[in-house]
N, C-alpha and C positions, 0 to 999 in steps of 0.2 A: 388176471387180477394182480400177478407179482407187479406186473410190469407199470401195472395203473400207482400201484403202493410205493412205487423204486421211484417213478416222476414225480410225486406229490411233492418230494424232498430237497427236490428243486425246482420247482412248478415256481418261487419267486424269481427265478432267475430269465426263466422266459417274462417274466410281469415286466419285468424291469429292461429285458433287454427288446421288447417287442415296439412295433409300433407308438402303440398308446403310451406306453412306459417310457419312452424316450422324448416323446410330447409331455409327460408331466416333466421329466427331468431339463428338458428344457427350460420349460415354465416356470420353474423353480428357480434354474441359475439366473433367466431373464430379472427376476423377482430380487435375488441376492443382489446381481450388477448393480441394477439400476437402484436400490436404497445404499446400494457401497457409492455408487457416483454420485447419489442425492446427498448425501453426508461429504463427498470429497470436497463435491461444490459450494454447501455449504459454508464448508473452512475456506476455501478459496474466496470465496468473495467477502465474507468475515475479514479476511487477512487484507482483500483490496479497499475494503473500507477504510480500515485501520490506518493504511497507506494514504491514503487520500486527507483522511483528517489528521496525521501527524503533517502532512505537505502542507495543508490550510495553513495550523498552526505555527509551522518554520517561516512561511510568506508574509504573515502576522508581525510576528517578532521584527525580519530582516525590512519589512516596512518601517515599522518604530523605528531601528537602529539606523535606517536610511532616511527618514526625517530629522531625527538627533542631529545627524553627521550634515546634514543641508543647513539646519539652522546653526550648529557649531562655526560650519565654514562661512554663515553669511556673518557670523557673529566676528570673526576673524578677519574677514573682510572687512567690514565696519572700523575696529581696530586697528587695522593697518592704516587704512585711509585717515582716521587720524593722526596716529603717529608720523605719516608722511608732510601731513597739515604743520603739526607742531615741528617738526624739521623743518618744514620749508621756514616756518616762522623766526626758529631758532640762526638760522643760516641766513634771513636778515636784518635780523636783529644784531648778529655780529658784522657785517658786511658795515651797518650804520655807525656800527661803534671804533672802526676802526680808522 
């Protein structure tokens, strides 16, 4: 009877360390993991969203500023070829007057 009263005191220690008791604690860490990886993943593709519509929005922008700078340069363009016109015009204008 000592001996039945002396095991009782550690009777969890077998629970825990036995078969079945290692099959829960497994179950348990699996359980932990996988809501720690479900929450990791989470933030990670939260952050890859994030990623993706700040890049939308940068392509957006350098689109505008790369139309601007199209129509600037045709605008310039434009420009020159007249001042080229009024030059030619100018150079015979003097050419007749000389």
């Amino acid at each position: 009877m000592s001996d039945k009263k002396q095991d009782s005191g550690f009777e969890w220690i077998r629970h825990l360390t036995g078969p079945v008791g290692a099959l829960v604690i497994c179950i348990a860490g699996i359980y932990y993991l996988g809501s720690w990886i479900d929450k990791m993943s989470d933030r990670h593709f939260a952050a890859i969203d994030q990623m993706v519509q700040d890049s939308k929005e940068d392509k957006e922008i350098i689109r505008k500023q790369q139309n601007q700078a199209m129509k600037n340069q045709t605008e310039l363009t434009t420009s020159m070829k007249d001042l080229a016109d009024q030059m030619e015009k100018i150079k015979e204008c003097c050419k007749n007057n000389q």
